[in-house]
PDB file of N, CA, C and O in Angstrom:
ATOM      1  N   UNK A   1       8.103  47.098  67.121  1.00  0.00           N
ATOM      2  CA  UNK A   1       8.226  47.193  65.684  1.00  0.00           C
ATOM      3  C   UNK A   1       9.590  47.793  65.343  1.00  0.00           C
ATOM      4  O   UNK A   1       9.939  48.849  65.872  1.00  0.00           O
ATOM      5  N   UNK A   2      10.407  47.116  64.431  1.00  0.00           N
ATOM      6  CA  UNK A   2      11.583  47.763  64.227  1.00  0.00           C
ATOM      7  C   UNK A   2      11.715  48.730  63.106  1.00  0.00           C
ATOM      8  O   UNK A   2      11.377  48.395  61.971  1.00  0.00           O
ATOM      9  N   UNK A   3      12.342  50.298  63.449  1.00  0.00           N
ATOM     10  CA  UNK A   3      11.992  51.528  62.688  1.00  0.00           C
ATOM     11  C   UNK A   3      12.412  50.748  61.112  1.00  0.00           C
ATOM     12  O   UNK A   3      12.842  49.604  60.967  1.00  0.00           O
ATOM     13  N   UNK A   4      12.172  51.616  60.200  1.00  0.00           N
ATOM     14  CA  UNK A   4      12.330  51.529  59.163  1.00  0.00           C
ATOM     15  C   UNK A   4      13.602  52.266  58.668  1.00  0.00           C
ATOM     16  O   UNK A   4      13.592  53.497  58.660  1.00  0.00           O
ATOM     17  N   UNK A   5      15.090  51.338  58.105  1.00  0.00           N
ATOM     18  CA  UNK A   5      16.587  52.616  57.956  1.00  0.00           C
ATOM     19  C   UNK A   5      16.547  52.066  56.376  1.00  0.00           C
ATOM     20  O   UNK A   5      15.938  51.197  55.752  1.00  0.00           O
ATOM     21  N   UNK A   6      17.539  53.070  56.104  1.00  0.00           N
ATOM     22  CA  UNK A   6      18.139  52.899  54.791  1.00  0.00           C
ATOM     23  C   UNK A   6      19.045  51.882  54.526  1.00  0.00           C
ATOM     24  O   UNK A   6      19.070  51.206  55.554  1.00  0.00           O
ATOM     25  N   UNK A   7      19.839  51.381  53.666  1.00  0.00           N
ATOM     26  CA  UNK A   7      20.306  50.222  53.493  1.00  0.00           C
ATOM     27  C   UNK A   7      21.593  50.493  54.151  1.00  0.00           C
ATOM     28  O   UNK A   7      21.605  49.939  55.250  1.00  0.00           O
ATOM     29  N   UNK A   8      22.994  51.315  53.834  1.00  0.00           N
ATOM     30  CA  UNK A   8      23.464  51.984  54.646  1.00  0.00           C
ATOM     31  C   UNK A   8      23.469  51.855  56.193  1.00  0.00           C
ATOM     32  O   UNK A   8      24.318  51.297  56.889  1.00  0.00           O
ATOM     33  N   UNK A   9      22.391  52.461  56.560  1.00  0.00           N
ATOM     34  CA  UNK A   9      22.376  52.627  57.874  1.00  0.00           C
ATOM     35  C   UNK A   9      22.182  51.049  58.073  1.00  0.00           C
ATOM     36  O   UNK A   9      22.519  51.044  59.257  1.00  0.00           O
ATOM     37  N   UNK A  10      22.008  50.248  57.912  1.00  0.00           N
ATOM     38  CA  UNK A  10      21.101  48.516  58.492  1.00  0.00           C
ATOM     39  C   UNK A  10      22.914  47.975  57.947  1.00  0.00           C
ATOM     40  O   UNK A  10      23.176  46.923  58.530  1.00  0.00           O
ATOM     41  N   UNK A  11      23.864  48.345  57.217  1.00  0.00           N
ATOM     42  CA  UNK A  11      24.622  47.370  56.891  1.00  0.00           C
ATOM     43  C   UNK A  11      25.663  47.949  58.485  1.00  0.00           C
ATOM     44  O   UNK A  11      26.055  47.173  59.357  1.00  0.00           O
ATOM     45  N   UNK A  12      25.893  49.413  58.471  1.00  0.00           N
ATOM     46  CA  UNK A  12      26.710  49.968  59.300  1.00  0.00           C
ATOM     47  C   UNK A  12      26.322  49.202  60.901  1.00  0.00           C
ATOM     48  O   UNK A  12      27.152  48.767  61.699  1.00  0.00           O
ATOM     49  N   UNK A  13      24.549  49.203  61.086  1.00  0.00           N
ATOM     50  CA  UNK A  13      24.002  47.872  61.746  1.00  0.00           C
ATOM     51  C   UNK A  13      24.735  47.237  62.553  1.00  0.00           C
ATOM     52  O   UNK A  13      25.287  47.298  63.652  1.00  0.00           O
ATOM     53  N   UNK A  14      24.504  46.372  61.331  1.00  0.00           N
ATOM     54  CA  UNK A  14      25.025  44.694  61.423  1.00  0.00           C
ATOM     55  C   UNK A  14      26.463  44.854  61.733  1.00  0.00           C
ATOM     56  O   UNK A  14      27.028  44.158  62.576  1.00  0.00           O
ATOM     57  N   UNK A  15      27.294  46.167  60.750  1.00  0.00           N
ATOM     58  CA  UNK A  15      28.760  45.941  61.256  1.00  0.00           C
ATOM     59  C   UNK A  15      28.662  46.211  62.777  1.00  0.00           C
ATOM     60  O   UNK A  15      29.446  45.477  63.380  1.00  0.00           O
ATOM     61  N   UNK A  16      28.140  46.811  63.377  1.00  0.00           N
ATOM     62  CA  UNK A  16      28.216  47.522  64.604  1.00  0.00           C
ATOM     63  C   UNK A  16      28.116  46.449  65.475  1.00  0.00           C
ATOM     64  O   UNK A  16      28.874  46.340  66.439  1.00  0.00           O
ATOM     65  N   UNK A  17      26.881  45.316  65.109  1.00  0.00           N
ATOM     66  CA  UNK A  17      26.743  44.111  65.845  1.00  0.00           C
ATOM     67  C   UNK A  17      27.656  43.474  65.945  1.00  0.00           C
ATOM     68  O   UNK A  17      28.151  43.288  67.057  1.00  0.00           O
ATOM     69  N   UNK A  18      28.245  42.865  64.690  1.00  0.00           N
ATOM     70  CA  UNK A  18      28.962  41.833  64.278  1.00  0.00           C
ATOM     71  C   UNK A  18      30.517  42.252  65.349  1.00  0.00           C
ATOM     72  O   UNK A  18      31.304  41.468  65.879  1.00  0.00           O
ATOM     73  N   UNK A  19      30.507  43.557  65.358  1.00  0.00           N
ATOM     74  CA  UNK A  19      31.835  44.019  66.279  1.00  0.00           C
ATOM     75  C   UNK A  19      31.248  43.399  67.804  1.00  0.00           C
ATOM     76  O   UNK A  19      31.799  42.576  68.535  1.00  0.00           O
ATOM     77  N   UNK A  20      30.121  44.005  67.968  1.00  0.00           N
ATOM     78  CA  UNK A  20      29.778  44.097  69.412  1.00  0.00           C
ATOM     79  C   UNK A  20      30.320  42.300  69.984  1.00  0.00           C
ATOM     80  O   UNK A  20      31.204  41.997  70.785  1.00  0.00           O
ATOM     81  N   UNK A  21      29.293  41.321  69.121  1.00  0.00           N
ATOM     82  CA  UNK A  21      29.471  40.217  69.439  1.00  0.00           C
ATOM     83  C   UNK A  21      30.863  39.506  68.899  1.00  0.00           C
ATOM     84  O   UNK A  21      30.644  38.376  68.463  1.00  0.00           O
ATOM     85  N   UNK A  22      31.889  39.813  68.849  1.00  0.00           N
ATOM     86  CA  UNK A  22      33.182  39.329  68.411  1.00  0.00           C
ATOM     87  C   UNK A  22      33.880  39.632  69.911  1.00  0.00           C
ATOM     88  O   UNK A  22      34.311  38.761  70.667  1.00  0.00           O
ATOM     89  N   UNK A  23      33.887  41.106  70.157  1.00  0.00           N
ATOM     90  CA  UNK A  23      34.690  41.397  71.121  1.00  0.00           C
ATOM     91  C   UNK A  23      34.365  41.301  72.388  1.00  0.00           C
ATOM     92  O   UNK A  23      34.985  41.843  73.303  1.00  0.00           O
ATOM     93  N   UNK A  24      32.802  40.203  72.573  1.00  0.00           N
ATOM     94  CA  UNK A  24      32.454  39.815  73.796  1.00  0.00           C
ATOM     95  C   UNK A  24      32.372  38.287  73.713  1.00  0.00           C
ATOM     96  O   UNK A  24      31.814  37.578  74.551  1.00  0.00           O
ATOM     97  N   UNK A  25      33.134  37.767  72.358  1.00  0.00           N
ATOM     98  CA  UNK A  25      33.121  36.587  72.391  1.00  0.00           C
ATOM     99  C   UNK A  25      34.744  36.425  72.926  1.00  0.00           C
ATOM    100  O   UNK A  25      35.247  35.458  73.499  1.00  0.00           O
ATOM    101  N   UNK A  26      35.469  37.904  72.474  1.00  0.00           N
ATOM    102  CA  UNK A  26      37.378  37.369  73.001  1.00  0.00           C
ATOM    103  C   UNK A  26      37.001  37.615  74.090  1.00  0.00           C
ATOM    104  O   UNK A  26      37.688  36.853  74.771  1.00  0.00           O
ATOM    105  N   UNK A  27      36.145  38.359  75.002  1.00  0.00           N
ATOM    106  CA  UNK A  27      36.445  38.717  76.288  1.00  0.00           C
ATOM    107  C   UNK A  27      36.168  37.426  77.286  1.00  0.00           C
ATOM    108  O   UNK A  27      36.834  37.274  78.310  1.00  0.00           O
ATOM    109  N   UNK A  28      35.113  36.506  76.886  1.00  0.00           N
ATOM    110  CA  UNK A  28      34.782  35.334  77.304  1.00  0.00           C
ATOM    111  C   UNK A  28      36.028  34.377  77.201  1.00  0.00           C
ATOM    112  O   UNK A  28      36.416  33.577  78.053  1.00  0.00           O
ATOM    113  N   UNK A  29      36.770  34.743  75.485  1.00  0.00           N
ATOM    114  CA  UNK A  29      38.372  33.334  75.359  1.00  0.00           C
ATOM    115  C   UNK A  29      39.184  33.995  74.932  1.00  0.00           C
ATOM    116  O   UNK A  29      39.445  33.828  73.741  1.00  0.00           O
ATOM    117  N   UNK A  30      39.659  34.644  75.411  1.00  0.00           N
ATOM    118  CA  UNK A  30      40.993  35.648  74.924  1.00  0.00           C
ATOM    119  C   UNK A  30      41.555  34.791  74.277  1.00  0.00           C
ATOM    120  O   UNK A  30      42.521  35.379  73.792  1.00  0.00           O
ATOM    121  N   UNK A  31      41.584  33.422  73.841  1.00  0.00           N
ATOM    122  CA  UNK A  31      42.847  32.841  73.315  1.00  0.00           C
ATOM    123  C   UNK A  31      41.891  32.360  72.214  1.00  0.00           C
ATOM    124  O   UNK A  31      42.369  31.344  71.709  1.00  0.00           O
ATOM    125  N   UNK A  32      40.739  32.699  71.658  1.00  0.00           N
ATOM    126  CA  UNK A  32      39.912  32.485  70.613  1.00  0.00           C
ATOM    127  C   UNK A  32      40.075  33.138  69.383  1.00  0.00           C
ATOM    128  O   UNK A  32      40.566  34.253  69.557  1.00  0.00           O
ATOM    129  N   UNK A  33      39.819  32.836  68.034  1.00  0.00           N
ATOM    130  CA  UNK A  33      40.024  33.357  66.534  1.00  0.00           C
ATOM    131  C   UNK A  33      38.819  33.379  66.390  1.00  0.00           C
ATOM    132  O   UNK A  33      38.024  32.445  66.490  1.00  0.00           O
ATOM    133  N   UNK A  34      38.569  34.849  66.058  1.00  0.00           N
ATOM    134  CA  UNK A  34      36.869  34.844  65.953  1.00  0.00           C
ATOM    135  C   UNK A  34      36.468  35.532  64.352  1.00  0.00           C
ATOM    136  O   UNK A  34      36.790  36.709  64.186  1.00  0.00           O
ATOM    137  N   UNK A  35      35.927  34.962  63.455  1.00  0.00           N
ATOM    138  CA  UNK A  35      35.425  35.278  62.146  1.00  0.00           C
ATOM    139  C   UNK A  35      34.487  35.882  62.564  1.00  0.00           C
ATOM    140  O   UNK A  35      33.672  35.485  63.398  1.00  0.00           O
ATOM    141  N   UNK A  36      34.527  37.141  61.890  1.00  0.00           N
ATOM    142  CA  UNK A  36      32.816  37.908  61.746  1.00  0.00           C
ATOM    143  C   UNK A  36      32.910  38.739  60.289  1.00  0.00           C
ATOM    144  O   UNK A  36      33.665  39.551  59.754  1.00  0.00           O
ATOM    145  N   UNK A  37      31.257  37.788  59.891  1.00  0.00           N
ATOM    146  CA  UNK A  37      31.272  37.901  58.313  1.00  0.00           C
ATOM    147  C   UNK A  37      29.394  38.311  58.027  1.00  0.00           C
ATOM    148  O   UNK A  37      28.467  38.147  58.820  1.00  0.00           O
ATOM    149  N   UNK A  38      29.361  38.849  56.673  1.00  0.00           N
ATOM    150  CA  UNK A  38      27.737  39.830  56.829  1.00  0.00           C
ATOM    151  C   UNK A  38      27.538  38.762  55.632  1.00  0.00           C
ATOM    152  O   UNK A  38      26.587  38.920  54.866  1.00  0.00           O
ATOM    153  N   UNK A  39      28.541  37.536  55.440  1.00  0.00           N
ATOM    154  CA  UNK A  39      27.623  36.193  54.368  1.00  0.00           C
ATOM    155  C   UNK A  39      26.432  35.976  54.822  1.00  0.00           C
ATOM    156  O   UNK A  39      26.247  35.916  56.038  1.00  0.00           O
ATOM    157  N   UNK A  40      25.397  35.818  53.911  1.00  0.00           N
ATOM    158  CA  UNK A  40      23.712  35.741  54.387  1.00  0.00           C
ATOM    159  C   UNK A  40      23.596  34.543  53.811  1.00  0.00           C
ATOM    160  O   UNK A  40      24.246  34.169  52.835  1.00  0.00           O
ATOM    161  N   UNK A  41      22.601  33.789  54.519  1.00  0.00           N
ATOM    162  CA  UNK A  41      22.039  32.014  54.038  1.00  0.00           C
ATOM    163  C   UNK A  41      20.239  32.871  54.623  1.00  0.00           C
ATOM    164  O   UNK A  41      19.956  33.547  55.613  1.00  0.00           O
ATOM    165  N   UNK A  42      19.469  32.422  53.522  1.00  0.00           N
ATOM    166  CA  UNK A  42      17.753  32.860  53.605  1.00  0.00           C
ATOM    167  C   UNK A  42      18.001  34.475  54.470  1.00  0.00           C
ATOM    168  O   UNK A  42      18.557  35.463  53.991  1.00  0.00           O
ATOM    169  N   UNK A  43      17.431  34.348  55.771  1.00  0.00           N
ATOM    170  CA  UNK A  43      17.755  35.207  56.513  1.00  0.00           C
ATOM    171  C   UNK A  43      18.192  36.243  57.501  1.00  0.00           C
ATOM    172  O   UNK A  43      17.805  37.220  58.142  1.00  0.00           O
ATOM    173  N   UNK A  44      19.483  35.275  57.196  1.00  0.00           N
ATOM    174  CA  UNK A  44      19.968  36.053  58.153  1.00  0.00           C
ATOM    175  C   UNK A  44      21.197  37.066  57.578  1.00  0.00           C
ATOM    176  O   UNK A  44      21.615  37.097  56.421  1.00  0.00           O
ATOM    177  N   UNK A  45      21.580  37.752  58.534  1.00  0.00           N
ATOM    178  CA  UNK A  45      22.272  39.002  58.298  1.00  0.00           C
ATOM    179  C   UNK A  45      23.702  39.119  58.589  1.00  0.00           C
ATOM    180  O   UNK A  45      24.381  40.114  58.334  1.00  0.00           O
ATOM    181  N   UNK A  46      24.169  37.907  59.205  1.00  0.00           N
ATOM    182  CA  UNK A  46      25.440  37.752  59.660  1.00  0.00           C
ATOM    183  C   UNK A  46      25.629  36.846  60.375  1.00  0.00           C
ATOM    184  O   UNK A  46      24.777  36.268  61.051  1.00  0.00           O
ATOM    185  N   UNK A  47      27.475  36.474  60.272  1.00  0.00           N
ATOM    186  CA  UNK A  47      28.213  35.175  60.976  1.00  0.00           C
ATOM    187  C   UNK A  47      28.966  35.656  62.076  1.00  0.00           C
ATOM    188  O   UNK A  47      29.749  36.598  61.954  1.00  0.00           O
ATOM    189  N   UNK A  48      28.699  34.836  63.542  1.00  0.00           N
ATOM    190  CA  UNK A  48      30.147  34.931  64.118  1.00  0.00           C
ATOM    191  C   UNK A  48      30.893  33.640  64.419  1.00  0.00           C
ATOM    192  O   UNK A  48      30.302  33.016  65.299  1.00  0.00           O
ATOM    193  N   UNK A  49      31.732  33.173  64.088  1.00  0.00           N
ATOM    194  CA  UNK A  49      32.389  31.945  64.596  1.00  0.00           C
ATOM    195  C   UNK A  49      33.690  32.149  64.988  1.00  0.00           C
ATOM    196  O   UNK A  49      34.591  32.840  64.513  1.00  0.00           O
ATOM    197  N   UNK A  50      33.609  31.250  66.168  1.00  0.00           N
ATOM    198  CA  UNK A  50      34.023  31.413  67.499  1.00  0.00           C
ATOM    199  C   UNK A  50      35.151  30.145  67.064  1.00  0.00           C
ATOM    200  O   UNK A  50      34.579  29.132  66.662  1.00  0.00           O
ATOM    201  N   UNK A  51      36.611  30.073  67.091  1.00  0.00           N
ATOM    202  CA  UNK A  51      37.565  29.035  67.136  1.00  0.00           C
ATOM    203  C   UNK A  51      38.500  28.901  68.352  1.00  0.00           C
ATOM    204  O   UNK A  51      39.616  29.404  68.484  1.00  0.00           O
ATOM    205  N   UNK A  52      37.871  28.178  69.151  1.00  0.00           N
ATOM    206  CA  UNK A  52      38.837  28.135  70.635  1.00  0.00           C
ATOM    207  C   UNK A  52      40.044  27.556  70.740  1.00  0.00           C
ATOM    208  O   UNK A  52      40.074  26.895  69.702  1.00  0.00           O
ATOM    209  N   UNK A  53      40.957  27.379  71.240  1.00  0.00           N
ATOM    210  CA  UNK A  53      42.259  27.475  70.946  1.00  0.00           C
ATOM    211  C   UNK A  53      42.224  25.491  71.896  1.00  0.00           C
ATOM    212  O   UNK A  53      41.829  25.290  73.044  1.00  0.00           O
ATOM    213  N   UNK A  54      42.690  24.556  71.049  1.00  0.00           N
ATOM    214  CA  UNK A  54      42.587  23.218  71.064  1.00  0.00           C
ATOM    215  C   UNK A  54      42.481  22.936  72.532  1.00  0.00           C
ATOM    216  O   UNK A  54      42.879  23.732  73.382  1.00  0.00           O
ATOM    217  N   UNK A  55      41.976  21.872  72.782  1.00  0.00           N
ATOM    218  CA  UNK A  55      41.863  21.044  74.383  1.00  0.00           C
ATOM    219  C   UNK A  55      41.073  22.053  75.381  1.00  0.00           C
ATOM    220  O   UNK A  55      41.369  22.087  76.576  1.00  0.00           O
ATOM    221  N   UNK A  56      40.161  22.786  74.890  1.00  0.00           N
ATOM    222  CA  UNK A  56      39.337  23.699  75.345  1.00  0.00           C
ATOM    223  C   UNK A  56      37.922  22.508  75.785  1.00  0.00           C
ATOM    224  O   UNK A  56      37.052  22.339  74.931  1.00  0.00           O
ATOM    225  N   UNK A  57      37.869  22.118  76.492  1.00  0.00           N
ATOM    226  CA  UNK A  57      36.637  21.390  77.556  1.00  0.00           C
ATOM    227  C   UNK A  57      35.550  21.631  77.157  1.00  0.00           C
ATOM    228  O   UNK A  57      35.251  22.824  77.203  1.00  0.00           O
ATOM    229  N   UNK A  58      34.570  20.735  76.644  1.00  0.00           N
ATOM    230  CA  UNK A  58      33.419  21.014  76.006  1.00  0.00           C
ATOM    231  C   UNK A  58      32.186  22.079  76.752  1.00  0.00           C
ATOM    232  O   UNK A  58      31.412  22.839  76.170  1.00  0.00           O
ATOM    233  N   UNK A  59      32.301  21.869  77.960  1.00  0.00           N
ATOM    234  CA  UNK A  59      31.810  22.111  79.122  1.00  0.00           C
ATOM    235  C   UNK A  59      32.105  24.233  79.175  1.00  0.00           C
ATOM    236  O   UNK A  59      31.332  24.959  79.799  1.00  0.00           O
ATOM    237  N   UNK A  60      33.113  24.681  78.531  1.00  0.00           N
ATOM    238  CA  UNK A  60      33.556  25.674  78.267  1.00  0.00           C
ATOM    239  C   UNK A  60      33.533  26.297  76.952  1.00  0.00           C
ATOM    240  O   UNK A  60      33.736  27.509  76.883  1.00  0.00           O
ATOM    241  N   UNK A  61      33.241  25.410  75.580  1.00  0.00           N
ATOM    242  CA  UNK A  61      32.810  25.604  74.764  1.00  0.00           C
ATOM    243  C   UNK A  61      31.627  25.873  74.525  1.00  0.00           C
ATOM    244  O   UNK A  61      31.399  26.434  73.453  1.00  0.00           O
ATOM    245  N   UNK A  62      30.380  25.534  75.527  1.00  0.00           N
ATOM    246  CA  UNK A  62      29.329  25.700  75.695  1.00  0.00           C
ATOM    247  C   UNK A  62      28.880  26.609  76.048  1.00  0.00           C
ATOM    248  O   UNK A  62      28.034  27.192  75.369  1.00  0.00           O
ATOM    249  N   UNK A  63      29.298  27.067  77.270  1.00  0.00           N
ATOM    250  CA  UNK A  63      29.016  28.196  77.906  1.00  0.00           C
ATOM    251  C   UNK A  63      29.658  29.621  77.129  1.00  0.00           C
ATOM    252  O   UNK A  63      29.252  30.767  77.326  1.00  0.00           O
ATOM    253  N   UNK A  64      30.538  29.295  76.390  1.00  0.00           N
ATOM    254  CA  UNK A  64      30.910  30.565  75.479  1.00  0.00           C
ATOM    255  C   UNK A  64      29.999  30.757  73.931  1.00  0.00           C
ATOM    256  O   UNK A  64      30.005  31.784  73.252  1.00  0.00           O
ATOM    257  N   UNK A  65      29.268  29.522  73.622  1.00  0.00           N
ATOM    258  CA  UNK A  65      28.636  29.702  72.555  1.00  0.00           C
ATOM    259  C   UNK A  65      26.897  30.519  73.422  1.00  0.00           C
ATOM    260  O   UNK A  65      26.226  31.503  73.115  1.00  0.00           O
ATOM    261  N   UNK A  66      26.767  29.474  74.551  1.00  0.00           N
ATOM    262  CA  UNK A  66      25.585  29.971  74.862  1.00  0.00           C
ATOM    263  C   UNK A  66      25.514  31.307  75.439  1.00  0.00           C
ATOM    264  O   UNK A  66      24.393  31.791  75.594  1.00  0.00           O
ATOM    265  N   UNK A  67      26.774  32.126  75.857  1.00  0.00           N
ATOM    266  CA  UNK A  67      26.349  33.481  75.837  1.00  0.00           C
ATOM    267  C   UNK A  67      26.071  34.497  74.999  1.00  0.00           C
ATOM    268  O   UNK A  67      25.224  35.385  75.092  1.00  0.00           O
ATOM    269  N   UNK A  68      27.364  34.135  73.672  1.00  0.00           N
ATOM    270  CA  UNK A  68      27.365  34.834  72.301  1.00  0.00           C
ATOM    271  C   UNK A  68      25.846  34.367  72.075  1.00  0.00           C
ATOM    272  O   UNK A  68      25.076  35.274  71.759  1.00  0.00           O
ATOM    273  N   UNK A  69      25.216  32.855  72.213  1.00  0.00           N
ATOM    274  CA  UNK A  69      23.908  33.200  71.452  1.00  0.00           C
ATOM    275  C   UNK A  69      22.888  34.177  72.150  1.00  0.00           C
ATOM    276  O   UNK A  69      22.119  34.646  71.311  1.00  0.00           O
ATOM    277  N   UNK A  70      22.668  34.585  73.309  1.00  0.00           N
ATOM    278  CA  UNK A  70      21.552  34.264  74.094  1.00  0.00           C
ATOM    279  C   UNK A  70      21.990  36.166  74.034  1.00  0.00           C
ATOM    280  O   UNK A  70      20.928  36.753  74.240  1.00  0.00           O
ATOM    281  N   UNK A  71      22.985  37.062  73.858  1.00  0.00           N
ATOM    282  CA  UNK A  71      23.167  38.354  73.079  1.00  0.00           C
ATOM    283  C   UNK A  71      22.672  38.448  71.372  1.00  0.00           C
ATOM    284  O   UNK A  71      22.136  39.418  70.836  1.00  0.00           O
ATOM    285  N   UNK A  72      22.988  37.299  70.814  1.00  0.00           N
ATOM    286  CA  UNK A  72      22.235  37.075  69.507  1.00  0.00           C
ATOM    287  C   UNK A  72      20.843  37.339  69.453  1.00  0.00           C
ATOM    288  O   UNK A  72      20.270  38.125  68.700  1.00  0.00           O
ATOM    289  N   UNK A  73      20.287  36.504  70.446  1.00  0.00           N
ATOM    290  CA  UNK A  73      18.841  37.250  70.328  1.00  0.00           C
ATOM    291  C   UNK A  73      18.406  38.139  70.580  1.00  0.00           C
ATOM    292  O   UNK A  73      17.506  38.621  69.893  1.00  0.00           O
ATOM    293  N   UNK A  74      19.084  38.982  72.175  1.00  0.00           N
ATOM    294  CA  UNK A  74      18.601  40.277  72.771  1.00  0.00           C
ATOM    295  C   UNK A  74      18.822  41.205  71.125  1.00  0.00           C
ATOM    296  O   UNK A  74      17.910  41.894  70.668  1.00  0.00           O
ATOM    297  N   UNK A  75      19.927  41.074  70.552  1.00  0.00           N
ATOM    298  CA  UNK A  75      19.742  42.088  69.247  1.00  0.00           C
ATOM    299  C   UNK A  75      18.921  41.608  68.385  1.00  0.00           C
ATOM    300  O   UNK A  75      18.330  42.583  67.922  1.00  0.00           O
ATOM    301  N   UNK A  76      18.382  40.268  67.696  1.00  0.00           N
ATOM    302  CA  UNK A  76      17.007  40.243  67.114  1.00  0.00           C
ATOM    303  C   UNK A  76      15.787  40.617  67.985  1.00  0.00           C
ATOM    304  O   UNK A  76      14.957  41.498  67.761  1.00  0.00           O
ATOM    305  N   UNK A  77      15.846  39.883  68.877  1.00  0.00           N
ATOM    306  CA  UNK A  77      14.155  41.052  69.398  1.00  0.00           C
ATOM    307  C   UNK A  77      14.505  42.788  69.293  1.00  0.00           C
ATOM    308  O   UNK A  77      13.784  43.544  68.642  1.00  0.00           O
ATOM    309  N   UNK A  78      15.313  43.095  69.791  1.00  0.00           N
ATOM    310  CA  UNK A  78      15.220  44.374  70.316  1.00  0.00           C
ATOM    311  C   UNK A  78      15.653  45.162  68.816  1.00  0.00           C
ATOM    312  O   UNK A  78      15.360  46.357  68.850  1.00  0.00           O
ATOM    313  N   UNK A  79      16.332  44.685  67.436  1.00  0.00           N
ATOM    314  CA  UNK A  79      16.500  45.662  66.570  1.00  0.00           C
ATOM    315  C   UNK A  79      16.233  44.857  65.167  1.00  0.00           C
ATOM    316  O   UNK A  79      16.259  45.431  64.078  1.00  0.00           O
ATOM    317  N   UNK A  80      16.015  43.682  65.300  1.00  0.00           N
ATOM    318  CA  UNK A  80      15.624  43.147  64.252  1.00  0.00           C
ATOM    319  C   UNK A  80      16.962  42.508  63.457  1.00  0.00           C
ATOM    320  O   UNK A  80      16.640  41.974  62.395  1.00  0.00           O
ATOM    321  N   UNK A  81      18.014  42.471  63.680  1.00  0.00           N
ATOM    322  CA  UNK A  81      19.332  42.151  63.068  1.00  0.00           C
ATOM    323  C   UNK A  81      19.134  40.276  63.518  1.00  0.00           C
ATOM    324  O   UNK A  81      18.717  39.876  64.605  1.00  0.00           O
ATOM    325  N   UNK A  82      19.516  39.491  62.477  1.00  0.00           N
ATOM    326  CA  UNK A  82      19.568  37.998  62.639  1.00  0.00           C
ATOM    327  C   UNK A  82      21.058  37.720  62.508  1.00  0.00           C
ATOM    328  O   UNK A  82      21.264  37.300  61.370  1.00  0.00           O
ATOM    329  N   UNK A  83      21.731  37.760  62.938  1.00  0.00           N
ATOM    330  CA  UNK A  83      22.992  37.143  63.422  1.00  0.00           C
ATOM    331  C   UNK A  83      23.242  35.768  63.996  1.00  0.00           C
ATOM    332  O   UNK A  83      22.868  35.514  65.141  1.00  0.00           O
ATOM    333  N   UNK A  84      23.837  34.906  63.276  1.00  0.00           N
ATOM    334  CA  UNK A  84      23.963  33.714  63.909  1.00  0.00           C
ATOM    335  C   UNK A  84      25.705  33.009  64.340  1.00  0.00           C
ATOM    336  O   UNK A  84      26.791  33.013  63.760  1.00  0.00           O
ATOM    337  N   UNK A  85      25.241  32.513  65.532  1.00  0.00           N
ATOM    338  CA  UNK A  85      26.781  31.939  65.973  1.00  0.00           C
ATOM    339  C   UNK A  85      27.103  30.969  66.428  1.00  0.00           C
ATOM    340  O   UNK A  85      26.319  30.571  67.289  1.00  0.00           O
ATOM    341  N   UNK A  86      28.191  30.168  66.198  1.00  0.00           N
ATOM    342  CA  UNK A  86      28.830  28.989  67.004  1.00  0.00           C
ATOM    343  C   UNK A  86      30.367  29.124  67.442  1.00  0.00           C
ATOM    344  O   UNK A  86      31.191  30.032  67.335  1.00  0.00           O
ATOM    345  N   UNK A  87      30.403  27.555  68.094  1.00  0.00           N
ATOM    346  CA  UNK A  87      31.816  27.631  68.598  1.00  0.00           C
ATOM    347  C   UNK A  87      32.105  26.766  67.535  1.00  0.00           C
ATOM    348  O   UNK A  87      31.281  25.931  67.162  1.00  0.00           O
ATOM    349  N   UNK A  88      33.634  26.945  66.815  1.00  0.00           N
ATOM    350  CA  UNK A  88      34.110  25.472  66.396  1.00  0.00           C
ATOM    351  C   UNK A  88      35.433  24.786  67.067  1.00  0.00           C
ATOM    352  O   UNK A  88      36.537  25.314  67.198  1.00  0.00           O
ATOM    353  N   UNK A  89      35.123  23.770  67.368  1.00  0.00           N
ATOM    354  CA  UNK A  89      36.147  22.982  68.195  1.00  0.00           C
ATOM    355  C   UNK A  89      37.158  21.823  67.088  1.00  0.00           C
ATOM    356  O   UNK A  89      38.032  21.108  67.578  1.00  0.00           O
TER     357      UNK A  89
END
């Protein structure tokens, strides 16, 4: 069950996330432009998008989206934050 915070504390959150998963998305493409934004669509709580730097192999685009996601979820189960992410090529 995820505790109950103040609004405050849940935005500082999400910033905290939104950092976490940015700077393990450059560590995966150092040569990546990474947006991280707390714009909400229904429910979720935040954006990260991932811009890999051109002629980047799909095969490598993949594996960098599917790690940023598959940390996306360990922080929804484990704190309740919905963060969503892609690569754009």
């Amino acid at each position: 069950m995820v505790k109950s915070m103040s609004s405050s504390e849940r935005k500082s959150l999400i910033d905290n996330y939104l950092t976490d998963l940015s700077l393990l998305a450059k560590r995966l493409c150092p040569e990546s432009r990474i947006e991280a934004t707390t714009e909400t669509f229904e429910d979720e709580d935040g954006h990260v998008r991932i811009y890999p730097p051109a002629g980047m192999r799909e095969e490598e685009n993949a594996e960098i989206e599917g790690n940023v996601a598959d940390r996306c979820v360990d922080i929804l189960v484990a704190r309740g934050v919905f963060i969503c992410s892609a690569v754009y090529d």
